[in-house]
C-alpha positions in Angstrom: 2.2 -3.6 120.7 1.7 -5.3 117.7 -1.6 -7.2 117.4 -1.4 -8.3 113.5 -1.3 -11.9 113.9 0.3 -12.5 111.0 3.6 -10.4 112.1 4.2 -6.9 110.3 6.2 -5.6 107.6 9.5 -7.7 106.6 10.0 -10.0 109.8 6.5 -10.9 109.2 6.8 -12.1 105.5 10.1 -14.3 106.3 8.0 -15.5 109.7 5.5 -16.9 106.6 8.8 -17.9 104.8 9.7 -20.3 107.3 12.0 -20.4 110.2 15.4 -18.1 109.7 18.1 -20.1 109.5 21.3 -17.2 110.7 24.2 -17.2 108.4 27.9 -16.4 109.4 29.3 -13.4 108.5 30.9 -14.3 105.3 28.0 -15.5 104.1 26.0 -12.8 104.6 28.6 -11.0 102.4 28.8 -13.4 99.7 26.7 -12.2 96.8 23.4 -14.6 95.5 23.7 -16.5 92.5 21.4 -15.0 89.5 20.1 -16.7 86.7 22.2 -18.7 84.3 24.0 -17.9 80.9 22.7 -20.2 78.4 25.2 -22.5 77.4 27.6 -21.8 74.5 25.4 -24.0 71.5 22.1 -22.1 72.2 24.1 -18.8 71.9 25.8 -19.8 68.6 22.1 -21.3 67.5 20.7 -17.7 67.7 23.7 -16.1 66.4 23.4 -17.8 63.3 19.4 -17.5 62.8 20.1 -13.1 63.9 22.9 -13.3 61.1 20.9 -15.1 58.5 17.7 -13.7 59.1 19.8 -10.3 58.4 21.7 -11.2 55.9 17.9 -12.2 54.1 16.6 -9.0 54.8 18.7 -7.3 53.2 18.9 -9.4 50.1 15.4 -8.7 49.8 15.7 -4.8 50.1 18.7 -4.9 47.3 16.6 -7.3 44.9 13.8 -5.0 45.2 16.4 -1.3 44.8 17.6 -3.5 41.7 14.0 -4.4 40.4 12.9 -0.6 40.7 16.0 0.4 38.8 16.0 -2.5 36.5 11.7 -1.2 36.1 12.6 2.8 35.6 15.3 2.5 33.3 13.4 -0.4 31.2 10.8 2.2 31.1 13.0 5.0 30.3 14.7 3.2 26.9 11.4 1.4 26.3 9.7 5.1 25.7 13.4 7.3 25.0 14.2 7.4 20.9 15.2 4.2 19.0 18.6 3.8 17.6 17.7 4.3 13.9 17.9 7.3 11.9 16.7 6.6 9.0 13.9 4.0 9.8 13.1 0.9 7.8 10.3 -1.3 7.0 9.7 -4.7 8.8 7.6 -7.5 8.2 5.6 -9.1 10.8 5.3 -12.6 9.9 2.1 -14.4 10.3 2.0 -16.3 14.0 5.1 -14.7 14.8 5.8 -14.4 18.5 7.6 -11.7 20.4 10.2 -13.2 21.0 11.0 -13.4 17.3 9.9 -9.9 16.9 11.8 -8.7 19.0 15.3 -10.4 18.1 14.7 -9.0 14.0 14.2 -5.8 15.4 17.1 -5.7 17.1 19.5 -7.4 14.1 17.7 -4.7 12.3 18.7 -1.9 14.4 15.2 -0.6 15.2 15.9 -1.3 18.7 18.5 -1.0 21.2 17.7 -4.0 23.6 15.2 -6.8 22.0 14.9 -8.4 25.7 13.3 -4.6 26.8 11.2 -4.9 23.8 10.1 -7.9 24.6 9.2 -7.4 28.2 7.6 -4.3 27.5 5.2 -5.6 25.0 4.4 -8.2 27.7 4.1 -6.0 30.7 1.3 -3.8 28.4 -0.4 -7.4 27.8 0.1 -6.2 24.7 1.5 -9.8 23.8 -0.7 -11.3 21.4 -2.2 -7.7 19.9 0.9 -7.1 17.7 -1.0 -8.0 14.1 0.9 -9.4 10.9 2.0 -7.2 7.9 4.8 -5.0 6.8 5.1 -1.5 8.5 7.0 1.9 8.0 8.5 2.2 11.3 9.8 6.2 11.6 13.2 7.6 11.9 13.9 7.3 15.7 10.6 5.5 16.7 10.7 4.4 20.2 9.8 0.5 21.1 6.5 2.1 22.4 6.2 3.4 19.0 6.8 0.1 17.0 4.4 -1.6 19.7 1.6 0.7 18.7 2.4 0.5 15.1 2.2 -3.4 15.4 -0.8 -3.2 17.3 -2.1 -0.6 14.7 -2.4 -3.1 12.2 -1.9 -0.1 9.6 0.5 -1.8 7.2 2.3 -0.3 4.0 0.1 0.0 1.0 1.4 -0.5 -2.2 0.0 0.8 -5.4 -0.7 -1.2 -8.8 -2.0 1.4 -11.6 -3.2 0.5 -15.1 -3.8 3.9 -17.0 -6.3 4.0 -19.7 -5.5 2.6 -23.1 -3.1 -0.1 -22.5 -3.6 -3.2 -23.8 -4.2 -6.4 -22.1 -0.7 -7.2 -22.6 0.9 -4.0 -21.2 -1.1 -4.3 -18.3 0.0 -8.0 -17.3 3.5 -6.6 -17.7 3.0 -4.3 -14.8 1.2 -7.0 -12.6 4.2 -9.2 -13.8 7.0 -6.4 -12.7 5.1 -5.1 -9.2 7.5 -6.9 -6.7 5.4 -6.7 -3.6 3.2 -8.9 -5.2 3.7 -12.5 -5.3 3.1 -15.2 -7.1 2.9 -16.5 -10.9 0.6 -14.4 -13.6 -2.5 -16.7 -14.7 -1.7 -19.3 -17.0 -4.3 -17.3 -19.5 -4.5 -14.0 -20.9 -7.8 -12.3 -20.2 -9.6 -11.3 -23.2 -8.8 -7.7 -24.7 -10.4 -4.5 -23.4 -11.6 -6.8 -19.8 -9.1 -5.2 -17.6 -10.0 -2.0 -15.5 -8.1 1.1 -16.1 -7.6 1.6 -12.6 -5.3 2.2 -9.6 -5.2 -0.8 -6.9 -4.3 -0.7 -3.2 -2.4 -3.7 -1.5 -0.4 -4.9 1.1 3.0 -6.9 0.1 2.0 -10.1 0.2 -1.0 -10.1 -2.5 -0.7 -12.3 -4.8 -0.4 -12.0 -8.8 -3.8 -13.7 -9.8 -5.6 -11.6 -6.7 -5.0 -8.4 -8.6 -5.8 -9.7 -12.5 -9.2 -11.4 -11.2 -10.0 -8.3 -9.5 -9.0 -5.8 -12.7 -11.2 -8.4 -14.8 -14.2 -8.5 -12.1 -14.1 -4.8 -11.5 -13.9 -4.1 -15.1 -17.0 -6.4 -16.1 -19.0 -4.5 -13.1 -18.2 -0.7 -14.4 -18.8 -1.9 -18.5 -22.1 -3.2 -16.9 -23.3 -0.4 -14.9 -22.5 2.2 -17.8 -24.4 0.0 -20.2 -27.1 -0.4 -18.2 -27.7 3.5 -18.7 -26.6 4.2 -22.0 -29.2 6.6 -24.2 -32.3 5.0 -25.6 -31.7 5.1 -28.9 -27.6 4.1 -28.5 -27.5 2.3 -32.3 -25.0 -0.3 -31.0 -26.1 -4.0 -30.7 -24.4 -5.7 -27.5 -22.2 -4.8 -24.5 -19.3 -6.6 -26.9 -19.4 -3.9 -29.6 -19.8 -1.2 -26.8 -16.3 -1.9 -25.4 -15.2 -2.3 -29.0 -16.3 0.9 -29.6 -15.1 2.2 -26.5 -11.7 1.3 -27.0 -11.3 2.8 -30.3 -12.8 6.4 -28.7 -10.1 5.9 -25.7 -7.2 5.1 -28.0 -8.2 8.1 -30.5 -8.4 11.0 -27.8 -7.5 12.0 -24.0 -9.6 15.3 -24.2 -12.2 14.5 -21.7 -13.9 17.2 -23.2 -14.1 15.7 -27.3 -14.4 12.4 -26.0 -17.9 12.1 -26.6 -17.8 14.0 -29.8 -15.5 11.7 -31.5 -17.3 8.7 -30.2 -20.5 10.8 -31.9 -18.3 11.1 -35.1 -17.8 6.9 -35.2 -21.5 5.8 -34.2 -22.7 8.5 -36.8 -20.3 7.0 -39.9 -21.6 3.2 -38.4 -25.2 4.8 -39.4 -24.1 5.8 -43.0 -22.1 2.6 -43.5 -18.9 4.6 -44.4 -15.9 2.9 -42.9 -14.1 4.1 -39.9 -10.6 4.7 -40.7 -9.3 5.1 -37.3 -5.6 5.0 -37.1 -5.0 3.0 -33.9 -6.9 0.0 -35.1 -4.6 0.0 -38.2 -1.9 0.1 -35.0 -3.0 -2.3 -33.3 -3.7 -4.6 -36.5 -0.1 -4.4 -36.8 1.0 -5.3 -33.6 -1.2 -6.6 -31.0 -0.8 -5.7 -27.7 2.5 -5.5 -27.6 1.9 -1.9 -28.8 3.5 0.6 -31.5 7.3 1.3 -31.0 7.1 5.5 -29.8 9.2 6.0 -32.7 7.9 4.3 -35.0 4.8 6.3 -37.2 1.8 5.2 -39.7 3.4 5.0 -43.2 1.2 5.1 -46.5 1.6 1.2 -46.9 0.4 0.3 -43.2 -2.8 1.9 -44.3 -2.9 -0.6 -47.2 -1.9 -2.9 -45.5 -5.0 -6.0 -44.9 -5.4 -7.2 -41.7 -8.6 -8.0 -39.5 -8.4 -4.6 -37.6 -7.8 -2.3 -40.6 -10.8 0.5 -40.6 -9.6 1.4 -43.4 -10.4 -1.3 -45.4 -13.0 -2.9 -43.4 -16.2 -2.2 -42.6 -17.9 -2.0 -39.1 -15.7 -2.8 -36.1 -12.8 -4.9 -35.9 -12.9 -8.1 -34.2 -11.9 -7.6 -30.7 -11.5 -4.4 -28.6 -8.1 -2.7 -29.0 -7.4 -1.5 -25.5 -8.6 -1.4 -22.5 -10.8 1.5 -22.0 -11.4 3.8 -19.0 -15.2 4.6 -17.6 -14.8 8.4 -19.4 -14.4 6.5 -22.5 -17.3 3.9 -22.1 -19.6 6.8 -21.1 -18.9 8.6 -23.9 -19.9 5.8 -26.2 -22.9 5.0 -24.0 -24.1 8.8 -24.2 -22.5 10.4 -27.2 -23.2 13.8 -28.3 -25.9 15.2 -30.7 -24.1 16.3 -33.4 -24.0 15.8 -37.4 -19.8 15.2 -37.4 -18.5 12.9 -39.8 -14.8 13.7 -39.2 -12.2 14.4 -37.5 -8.4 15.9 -37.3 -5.6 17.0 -35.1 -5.4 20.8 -34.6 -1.8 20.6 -33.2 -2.3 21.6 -30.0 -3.4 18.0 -28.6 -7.1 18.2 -29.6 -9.0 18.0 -32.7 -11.5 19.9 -34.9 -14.4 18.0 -35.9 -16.5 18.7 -39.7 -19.9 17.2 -40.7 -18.9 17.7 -44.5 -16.0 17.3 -46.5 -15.1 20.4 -47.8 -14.7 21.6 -44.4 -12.7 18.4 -43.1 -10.2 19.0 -46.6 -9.9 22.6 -44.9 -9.0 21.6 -41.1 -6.5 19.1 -42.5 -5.1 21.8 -44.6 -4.6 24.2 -41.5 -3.3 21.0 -39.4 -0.8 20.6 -42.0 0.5 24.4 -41.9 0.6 23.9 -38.4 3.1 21.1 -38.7 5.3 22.5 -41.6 5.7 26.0 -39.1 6.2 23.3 -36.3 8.6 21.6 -38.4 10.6 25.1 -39.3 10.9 26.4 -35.7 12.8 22.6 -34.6 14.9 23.4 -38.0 15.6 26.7 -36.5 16.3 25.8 -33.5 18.5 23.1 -34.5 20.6 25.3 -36.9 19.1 23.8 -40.2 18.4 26.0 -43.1 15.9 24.2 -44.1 13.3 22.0 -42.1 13.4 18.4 -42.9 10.6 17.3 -45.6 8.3 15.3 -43.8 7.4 11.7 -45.0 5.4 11.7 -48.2 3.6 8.6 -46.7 2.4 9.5 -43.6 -1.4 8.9 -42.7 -1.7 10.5 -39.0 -3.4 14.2 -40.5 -6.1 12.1 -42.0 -5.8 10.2 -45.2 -8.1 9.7 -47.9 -10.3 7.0 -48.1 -13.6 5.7 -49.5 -15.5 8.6 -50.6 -12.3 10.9 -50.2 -13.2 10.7 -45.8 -11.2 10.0 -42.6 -11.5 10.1 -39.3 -8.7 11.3 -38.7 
């Protein structure tokens, strides 16, 4: 007996159901109906979000594949050997941007792909580093190597040298022909013996007046430094007749080690009043700064010849310095040696011998002169003469005689 009130198991459920309403027997049989299909536009509505939202997706995937290629093999030929063999130098112009860079270096052949270039220097940051000037890019630099080089700032340097004993002249016509340079030459020449015998560093670009101002201004420091500690007793009146001096000792000798003996040999004939009779003034009386002709020697009648610069006739210094000399040369004025020398000649081996008297200076000049006529026969010699050429009867250069029979050279 069942005493749940509320009926048991399934008959009690429907009792809660309601009343039971009996079906035939074909109804019974008939299947229920389920839930049902969504109607045709919702279907095609989510077909076309499913297709699109895939078709997105996968778009996505490929741009980022491509990017990660497009990225490694950017890398890869922004680091991998440039296309030139034999390198080149390029000019970064002031305020140039990448872009531009980039573009010349590719016309140019430095680079393979400027738009890799360009997108490397920017993915580096590296955008606004890459510094003006003209560079030596390598054979087969990479653009990683030309971005650093940029970046480097270390442009080519260019050399501007003036060797000792040029005139004013010859040295303006090497600032004149130096084609990294740029520019006009001063309107003035600087006066004689103010340029420094030196050897200048720039970058292409410097201008023509840069370099002479600098040559004048480093010239007046060194002639002012050496002067400054010259000997105590230096008989020489003002830094004017210094370099005047100076210039005569660079133009007679190259010997570092007689440099200071010659300059000796003038200051001690200045003391005695005799005259100087120094064959480059008599050169330079002649012809200025343009220079002697290398073929061209000292005849007998340029030593008579009268003009301002002639030690041979005048006394004391000439009138202007007649080179430009070199700090060896000023500091061998400033601190000569202490010696009795009155004279000097060539010994024929590119140096001189010096003589405090006469007899001794007639003697070296003799030697100096066997030295040149056994000179003189060996070229004959060698040349198949029979007989070496007489040398000119009016040449001066082994030291011709002046007042009181001297020379200096």
């Amino acid at each position: 007996m069942n005493t749940n009130p509320g009926g048991g198991g399934e008959f009690g459920q429907r009792q809660a159901q309601g009343p039971i309403v009996p079906k035939t027997a074909a109804e019974a049989l008939r299947p229920e109906a389920g839930t049902p299909p969504p109607s045709k536009r919702s279907r095609a509505s989510r077909s076309q979000v499913v297709v699109f939202l895939n078709f997105f997706l996968s778009l996505v995937i490929l741009v980022v594949l491509a990017s990660g290629a497009a990225l490694y093999f950017g890398m890869q030929a922004f680091i991998e050997p440039g296309p030139s063999a034999n390198g080149d130098t390029f000019m970064v112009k002031p305020n140039a941007g990448v872009q531009e860079i980039a573009d010349q270096l590719e016309r140019r052949g430095l680079v393979s792909d400027a738009r890799i270039f360009r997108l490397g220097v920017r993915a580096t940051g590296n955008d606004s580093a890459l510094k003006a000037g003209e560079y030596a890019i390598k054979p087969r630099a990479s653009m990683r190597d030309i971005m650093e080089l940029f970046k480097s700032g270390k442009s080519v340097m260019y050399s501007l040298t003036i060797p000792e004993g040029l005139t004013v002249e010859q040295a303006l016509q090497r600032v004149a022909e130096q084609e990294a340079l740029t520019g006009d030459m001063p309107a003035a020449m600087p006066p004689e013996g103010s340029i420094a015998t030196d050897t200048l560093r720039f970058t292409r670009g410097a201008t023509r007046q840069q370099m002479v101002e600098k040559l004048v201004a480093d010239q007046k420091k060194l002639v002012e430094d050496v002067w400054a500690h010259r000997a105590p007793d230096l008989p020489i009146a003002n830094m004017e007749d210094f370099v005047i001096l100076a210039s005569i000792v660079e133009k007679e000798t190259g010997r570092g080690d007689e440099r200071s003996r010659v300059a000796a040999v003038f200051l001690n004939r200045l003391a005695k009043g005799m005259r100087l009779q120094s064959d480059p003034t008599i050169i330079y009386g002649l012809f200025g700064g343009k220079g002697k002709p290398a073929d061209r020697p000292i005849y007998q009648s340029d030593i008579e010849k009268q003009t301002p610069y002639n030690t041979y006739l005048i006394k004391g210094l000439p009138p202007t310095p007649i080179a430009n000399p070199g700090r060896a040369a000023l500091e061998a004025v400033a601190n000569p040696s202490k010696t009795d020398d009155l004279y000097f000649v060539a010994d024929g081996n590119g140096g001189h011998v010096f003589a405090a008297t006469l007899e001794e200076h007639n003697q070296n000049v003799a030697r100096y002169r066997a030295v040149q006529k056994k000179q003189a026969d060996a070229a004959a010699k060698a040349s198949g003469q029979t007989t070496a050429p007489a040398a000119p009867d009016d040449g001066a250069s082994a030291g011709a005689s002046g007042e009181n029979g001297d020379a200096a050279q």
